[in-house]
Every structure is written in structure tokens, then in C-alpha cells.
C-alpha positions in Angstrom: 52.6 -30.0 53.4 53.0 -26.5 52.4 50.1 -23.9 53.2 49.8 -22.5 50.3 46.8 -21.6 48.1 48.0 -24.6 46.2 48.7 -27.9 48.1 51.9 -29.6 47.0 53.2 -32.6 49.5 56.9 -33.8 48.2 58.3 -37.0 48.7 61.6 -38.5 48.3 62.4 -41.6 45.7 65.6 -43.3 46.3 67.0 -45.2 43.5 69.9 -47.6 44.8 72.6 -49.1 42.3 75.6 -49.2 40.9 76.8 -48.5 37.4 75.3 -49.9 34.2 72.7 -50.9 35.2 70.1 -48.1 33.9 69.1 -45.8 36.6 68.4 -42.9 34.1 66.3 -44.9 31.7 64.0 -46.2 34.4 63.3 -42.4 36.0 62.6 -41.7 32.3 60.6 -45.0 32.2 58.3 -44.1 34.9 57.4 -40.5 33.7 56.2 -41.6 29.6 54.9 -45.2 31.2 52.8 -43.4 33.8 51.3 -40.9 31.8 50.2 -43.8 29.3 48.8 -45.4 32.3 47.2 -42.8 34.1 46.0 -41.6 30.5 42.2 -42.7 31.1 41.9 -41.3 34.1 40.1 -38.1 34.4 41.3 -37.7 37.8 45.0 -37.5 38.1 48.1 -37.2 35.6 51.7 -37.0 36.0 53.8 -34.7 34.9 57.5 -32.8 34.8 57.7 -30.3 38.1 60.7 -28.1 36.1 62.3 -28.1 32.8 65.4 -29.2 33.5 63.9 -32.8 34.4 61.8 -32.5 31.2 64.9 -31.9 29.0 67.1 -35.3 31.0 64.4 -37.4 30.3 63.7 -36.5 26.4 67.1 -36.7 26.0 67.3 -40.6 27.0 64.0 -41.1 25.8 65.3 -40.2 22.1 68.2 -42.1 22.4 66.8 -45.3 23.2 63.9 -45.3 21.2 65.7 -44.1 18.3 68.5 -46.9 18.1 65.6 -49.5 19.1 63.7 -48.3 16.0 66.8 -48.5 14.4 67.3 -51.8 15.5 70.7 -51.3 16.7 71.0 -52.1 20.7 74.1 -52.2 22.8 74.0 -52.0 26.4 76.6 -48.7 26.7 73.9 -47.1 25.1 72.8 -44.3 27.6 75.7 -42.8 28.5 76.7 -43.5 32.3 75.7 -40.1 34.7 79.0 -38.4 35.6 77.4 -35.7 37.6 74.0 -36.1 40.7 70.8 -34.6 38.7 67.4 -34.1 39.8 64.6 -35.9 38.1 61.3 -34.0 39.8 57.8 -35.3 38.6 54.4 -34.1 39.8 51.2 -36.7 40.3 48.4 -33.7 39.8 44.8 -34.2 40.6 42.8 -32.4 37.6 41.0 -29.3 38.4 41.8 -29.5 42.4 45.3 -27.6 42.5 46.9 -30.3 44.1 50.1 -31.8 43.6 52.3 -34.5 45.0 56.1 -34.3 43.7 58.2 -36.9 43.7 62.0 -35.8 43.8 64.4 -38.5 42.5 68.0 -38.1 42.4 70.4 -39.9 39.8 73.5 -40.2 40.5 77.2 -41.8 39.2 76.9 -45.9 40.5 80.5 -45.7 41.1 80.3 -43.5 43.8 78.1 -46.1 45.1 80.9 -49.1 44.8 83.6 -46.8 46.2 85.2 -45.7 42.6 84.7 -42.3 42.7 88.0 -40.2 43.6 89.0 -37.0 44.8 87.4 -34.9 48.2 84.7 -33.5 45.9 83.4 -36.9 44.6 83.6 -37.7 48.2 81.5 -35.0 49.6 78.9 -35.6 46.7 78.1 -39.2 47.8 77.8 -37.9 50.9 75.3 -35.8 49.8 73.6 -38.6 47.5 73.7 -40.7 51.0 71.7 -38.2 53.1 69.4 -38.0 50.1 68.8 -42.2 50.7 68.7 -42.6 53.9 65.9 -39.5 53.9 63.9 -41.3 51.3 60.2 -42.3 51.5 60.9 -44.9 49.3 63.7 -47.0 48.2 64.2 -49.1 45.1 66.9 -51.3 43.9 67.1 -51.7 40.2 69.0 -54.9 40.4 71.4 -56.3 36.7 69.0 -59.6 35.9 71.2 -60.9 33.6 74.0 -60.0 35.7 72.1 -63.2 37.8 70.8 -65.0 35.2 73.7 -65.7 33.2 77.3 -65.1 35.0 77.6 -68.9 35.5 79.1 -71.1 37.7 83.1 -69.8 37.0 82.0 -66.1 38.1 79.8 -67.0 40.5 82.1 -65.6 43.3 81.9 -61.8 41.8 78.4 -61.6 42.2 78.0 -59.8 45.3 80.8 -57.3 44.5 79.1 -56.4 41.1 75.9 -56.2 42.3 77.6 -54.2 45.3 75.6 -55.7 47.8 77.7 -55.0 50.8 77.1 -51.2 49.7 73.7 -51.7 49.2 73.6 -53.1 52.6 75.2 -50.0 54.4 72.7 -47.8 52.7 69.6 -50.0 53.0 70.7 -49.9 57.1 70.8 -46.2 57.5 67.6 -45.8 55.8 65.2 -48.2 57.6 66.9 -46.4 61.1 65.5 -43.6 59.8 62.0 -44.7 58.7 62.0 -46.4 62.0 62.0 -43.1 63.6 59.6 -41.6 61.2 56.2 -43.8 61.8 53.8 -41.9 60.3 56.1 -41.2 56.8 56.2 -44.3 53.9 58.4 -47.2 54.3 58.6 -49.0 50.9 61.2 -50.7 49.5 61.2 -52.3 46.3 63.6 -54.9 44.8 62.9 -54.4 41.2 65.1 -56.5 38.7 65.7 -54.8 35.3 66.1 -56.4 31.9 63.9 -59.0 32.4 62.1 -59.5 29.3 64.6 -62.8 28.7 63.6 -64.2 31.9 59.8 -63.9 31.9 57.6 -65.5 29.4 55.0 -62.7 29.7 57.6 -60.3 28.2 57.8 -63.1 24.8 60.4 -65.1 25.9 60.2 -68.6 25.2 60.8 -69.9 28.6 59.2 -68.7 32.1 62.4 -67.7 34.7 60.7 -66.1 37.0 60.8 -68.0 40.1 64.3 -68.4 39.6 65.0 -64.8 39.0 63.7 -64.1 42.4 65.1 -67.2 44.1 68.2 -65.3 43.0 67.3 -61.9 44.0 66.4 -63.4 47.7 69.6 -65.7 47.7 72.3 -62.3 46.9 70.0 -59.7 49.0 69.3 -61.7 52.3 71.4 -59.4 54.0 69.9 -56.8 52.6 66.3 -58.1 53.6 67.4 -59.1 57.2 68.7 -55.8 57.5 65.3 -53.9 56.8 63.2 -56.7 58.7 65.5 -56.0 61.6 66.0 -51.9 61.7 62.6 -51.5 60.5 59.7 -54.3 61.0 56.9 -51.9 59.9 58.7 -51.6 56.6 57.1 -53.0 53.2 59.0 -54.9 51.1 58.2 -56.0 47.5 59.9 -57.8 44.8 59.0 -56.4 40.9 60.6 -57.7 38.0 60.8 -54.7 35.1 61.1 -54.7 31.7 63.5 -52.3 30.7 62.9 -52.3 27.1 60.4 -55.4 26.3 61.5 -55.7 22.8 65.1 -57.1 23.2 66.5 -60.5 23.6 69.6 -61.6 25.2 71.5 -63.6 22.9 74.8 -63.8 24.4 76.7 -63.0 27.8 80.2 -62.9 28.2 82.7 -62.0 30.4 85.4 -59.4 28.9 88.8 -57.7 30.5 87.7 -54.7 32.2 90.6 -53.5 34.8 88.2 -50.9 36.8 85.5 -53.9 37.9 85.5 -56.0 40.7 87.6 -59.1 39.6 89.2 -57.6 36.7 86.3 -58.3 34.6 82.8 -56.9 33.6 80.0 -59.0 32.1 79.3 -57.6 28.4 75.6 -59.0 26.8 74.3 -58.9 23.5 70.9 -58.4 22.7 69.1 -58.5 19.3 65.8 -56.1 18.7 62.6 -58.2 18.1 60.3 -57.2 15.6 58.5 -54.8 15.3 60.9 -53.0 17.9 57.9 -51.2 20.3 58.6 -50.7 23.4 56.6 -52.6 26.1 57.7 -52.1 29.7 55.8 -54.8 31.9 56.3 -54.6 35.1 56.9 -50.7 35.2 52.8 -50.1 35.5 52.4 -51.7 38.8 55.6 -49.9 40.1 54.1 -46.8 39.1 50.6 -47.1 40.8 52.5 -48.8 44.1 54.3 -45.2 44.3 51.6 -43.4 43.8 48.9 -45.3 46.2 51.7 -45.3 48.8 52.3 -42.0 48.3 49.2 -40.6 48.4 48.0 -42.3 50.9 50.9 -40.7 53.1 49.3 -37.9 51.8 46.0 -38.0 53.1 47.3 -39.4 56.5 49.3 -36.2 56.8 46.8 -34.1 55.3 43.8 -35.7 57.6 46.4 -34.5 60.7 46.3 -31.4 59.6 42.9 -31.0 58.9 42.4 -32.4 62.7 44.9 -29.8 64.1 43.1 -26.8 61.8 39.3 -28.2 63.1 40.4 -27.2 67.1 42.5 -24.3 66.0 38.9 -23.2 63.9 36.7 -23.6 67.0 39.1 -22.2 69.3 39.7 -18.9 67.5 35.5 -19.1 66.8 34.9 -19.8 70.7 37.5 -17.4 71.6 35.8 -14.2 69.4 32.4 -14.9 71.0 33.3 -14.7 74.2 31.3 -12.6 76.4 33.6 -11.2 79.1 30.9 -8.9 80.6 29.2 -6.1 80.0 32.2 -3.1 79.8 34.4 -5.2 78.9 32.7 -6.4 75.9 31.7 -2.5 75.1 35.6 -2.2 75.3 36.4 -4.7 73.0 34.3 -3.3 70.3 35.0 -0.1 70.6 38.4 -0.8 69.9 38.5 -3.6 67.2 39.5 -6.4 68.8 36.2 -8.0 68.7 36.8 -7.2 65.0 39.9 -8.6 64.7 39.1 -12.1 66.8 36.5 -12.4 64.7 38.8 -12.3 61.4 41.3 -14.8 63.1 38.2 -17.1 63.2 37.3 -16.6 59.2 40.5 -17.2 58.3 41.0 -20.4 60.3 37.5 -21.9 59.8 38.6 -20.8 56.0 41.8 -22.8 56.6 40.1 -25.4 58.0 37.2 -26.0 54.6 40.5 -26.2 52.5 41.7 -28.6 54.3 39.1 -30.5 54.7 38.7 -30.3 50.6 42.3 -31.4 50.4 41.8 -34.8 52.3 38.6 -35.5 50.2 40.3 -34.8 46.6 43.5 -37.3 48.2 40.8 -39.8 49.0 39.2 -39.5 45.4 42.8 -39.6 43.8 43.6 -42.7 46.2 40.2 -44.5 45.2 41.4 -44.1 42.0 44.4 -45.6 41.9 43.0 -48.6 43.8 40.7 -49.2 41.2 44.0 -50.9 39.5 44.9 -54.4 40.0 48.3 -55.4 40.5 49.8 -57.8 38.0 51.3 -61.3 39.1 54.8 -60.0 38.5 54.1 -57.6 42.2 55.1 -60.3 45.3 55.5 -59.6 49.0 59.0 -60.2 50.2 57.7 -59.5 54.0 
């Protein structure tokens, strides 16, 4: 937490995946999806921290709802990121001048499965690694139909296109770190995108879900005995998202493509179902798991703080009334510095009321929040 006149904590969101599989429309996901959601509430609303964020995610907002309107979808839609960009989005209680920013950084997938070349690509992944492993939170937007429907003959390029062993090295690195930092978030989420096939609460005419995340578990048990291992304390969900809710997969096939794993890349096809609105489900209980995770780190931080400003307050208070005798008191306000003691004390009781006023508008934020249920999509995975 900064000490400023306006509180602003900032947390780190880790998004973990390769190529294609919609990085950028999910960060664009979460900013229109969460102010819908938190649209009733008087309390708190998020926001854009900086215009460049603001201008990324109109830009793939307009281009997917426009072709979906038009109904014309084709999964090479949003252009694939060629450069690292910040996405930076604010969660601001109303009236209380105090923010929580959320800083997520989208990045090229193939630097994540070992295809970008050159030292400068190189030194950029390093970068976008530091940026994991430092996360708060980590989520893994995982390619459902890339599951669902590779069959039996492709079955052996699954862990290579989903990049697993990558995932792995990443996911390792990161609960070492949260390890070390107990008192920061630990959440990571295993969120499976274009889902609306798969789950018969999106409209599809069969319910896949519990094999969707049979097959999440089965490809990412590495993955999940790595994060139960290097860090116990961790959380560890499994959310299924709708990336679009108004599209159905009506064919998957497997095409030439010389740059993927295997020489081949799976292509779908999708038709647009009437009326072509967008419903994301999935994407509201992701949003309110950030946030009461979030800002529940928060008011832990905020409530140490507030402890550390209450002794510092009575300290500075005990140490300006202090009667040292007689002269020596005369002395010391003849020359100010019973004055000036007395000031130190003002500002740090004054410190120490802000605080204080921070951890109770957190709390109200917080209360909030948990007024939301979680839908049945949201399972434990430890």
C-alpha cells in the first residue's frame, strides 16, 4: 500500500497460455462483464486505470461483437498479440478514494511454447516470466475444444498444444514464490475457455461438464502436483468460461500447419446462434473470486498497517507528553520541541484514523462482494 492521500493497493494477475487460445478477449471480458456485474452495487465499480488499456480493450471489444452481430465467426478473429501490453483495471470503492488495481500483462503465447526467436524475444519472456512467477494470482485459460474434440488419432499432441510442460515450469516458479510470500494471495485458477458447446447451461444440448474437467485434471496433474507440492497453502479452483455464449462448435478438424507441435493445428468451426448476444457464464464468478481474494489481501495488509500506525500514534503521543522535569520541560518549550513532538503526534494519530477508515471501507467492499453466490460451474481442485 502506498501512503498517499488516496489509497491504491496493486496486485498482480497472471494469465498463462499459449497461442490461440484468447488471452486478449478474456482481459477484455472481465473489464465489460464486471462492470455489468458490479453494476447494482452502490459500493464498488471497476474501471480502466490508463487509457492505453481502455483503447486495447475497445479495440477487441468491437471486433468481436461486431462480426458476432454480423454473424460471421472464425476463430483467427482477434488478431494474435505480437508485442507484451499492459491491461491495468481499477476495483474503486465509491466515494472512499480507494482503489485496488489489478495489473495484467498479455503477452505473444509463443513465447510461451518456445517459438519466439531472436535475443530480444528472449529477453522479453524473460521479462513476461518474472511478471508470473510475481503474480498474486494465476490463471490458465485452457483450449476446451482443443480437449473436447482432438480424438483418439491426436491424442498424443495434446500436452504439446496445450504446452503443459511449459505451463509446468512456470506454475513451479510461482508457487516457490507464494510460498515465501504468506501473507500475499495464492490463487490459481484453471479456467477452460469456449465452453459454451460443452455445458448445457450455456444452450448446448448435451451437459459435458464433468468430462471437461475429468480432462482438465487428467492433462494438468502435473501441473496440480506441482502447486500442491511447492505450495500447500495455495488455492486452487477449476472454472469453466464462456468465451462468447452465443456460438456453437460445428466442426473440428485437424489442418497442415508446419509451425505447431506435430505439424498440425486443430481448426474449428463455429456457427452464431440467434439472436447473436453475448452471454459469458462463468466469467461472473471469476470476477467476484478476484476481487474477494483480492481485497481481502487488502484489508489483511491494510489491518497491519493500521496495527503498526496505532503504536507508532501512541508512541509519538506518549513521547510529546512526557514530563522530563521541571527545567527541562521549561527548555523544551521554550525552544519548540515540545511543539514539534506534539505535531509528530497529530500527524501520526492523523495517519493512524485514515487507516483505520481504510480497513473499514475494505471490510464494506469485502461484505459486499460476499453477498454473491458462486455458481455451480466454481469447484475446488484442492
Amino acid at each position: 500500500m502506498r501512503d498517499t492521500n488516496r489509497p491504491l493497493f496493486d496486485y498482480k494477475i497472471g494469465l498463462l497460455a499459449p497461442s490461440r487460445v484468447g488471452k486478449s478477449t478474456l482481459i477484455a471480458s472481465l473489464l465489460t462483464e464486471g462492470q455489468q456485474l458490479l453494476a447494482g452495487d452502490s459500493s464498488v465499480q471497476l474501471l480502466t486505470a490508463d487509457r492505453p488499456t481502455t483503447n486495447r480493450l475497445a479495440a477487441t471489444y468491437n471486433l468481436v461483437t461486431g462480426a458476432l452481430k454480423a454473424r460471421v465467426f472464425q476463430p483467427g478473429l482477434v488478431p494474435s498479440t505480437s508485442d507484451p501490453s499492459w491491461f491495468r483495471l481499477l476495483l474503486e470503492a465509491r466515494g472512499q478514494g480507494l482503489q485496488i488495481r489489478f495489473d495484467i500483462l498479455d503477452y505473444p503465447g509463443a513465447w510461451l511454447e518456445g517459438a519466439g526467436e531472436g535475443t530480444e524475444d528472449e529477453q522479453k519472456w524473460t521479462e513476461c516470466e518474472a511478471f508470473l512467477a510475481d503474480s498474486s494470482v494465476l490463471i490458465l485459460p485452457i483450449d476446451s475444444v482443443l480437449l473436447m474434440d482432438a480424438g483418439d488419432d491426436h491424442a498424443h499432441l495434446l500436452a504439446s498444444h496445450l504446452s503443459v510442460f511449459q505451463i509446468n515450469q512456470v506454475v513451479l516458479r510461482w508457487a516457490k514464490n507464494r510460498r515465501e510470500l504468506s501473507g500475499e494471495p495464492a490463487l490459481i485458477v484453471f479456467c477452460p475457455v469456449k465452453g459454451e458447446t460443452y455445458l448445457s447451461d450455456s444452450g448446448s444440448l448435451k451437459d459435458h461438464a464433468g468430462t471437461l474437467r475429468e480432462k482438465v485434471v487428467h492433462q494438468f496433474s502435473d501441473v496440480l502436483k506441482t502447486v500442491r507440492d511447492a505450495a500447500p497453502h495455495a488455492s486452487v479452483r477449476y472454472l469453466p468460461i464462456d468465451t462468447f455464449g452465443c456460438v456453437e462448435l460445428v466442426s473440428a478438424r485437424w489442418i497442415q500447419a508446419q509451425a505447431s507441435p506435430g505439424g498440425e493445428m486443430l481448426m474449428p468451426k463455429y456457427r452464431v446462434r440467434p439472436p447473436g448476444q453475448i452471454v459469458r457464464k462463468g466469467l461472473d464468478d471469476l470476477i467476484t473470486l478476484l476481487c474477494r481474494q483480492l481485497v481481502d489481501t487488502a484489508r489483511a495488509q491494510s489491518e497491519r498497517a493500521t496495527a503498526t500506525r496505532q503504536t507508532a500514534a501512541l508512541h509519538s503521543r506518549s513521547y510529546a507528553e512526557l514530563r522530563e522535569g521541571f527545567f527541562r520541560d521549561l527548555w523544551l518549550n521554550f525552544n519548540g520541541e515540545r511543539d514539534r513532538r506534539r505535531r509528530t503526534a497529530d500527524s501520526d494519530e492523523r495517519l493512524f484514523a485514515e487507516s483505520q477508515r481504510t480497513t473499514q471501507s475494505l471490510f464494506d467492499v469485502l461484505t459486499a462482494l460476499a453477498g454473491r453466490e458462486s455458481g455451480p460451474r466454481l469447484h475446488h481442485l484442492s
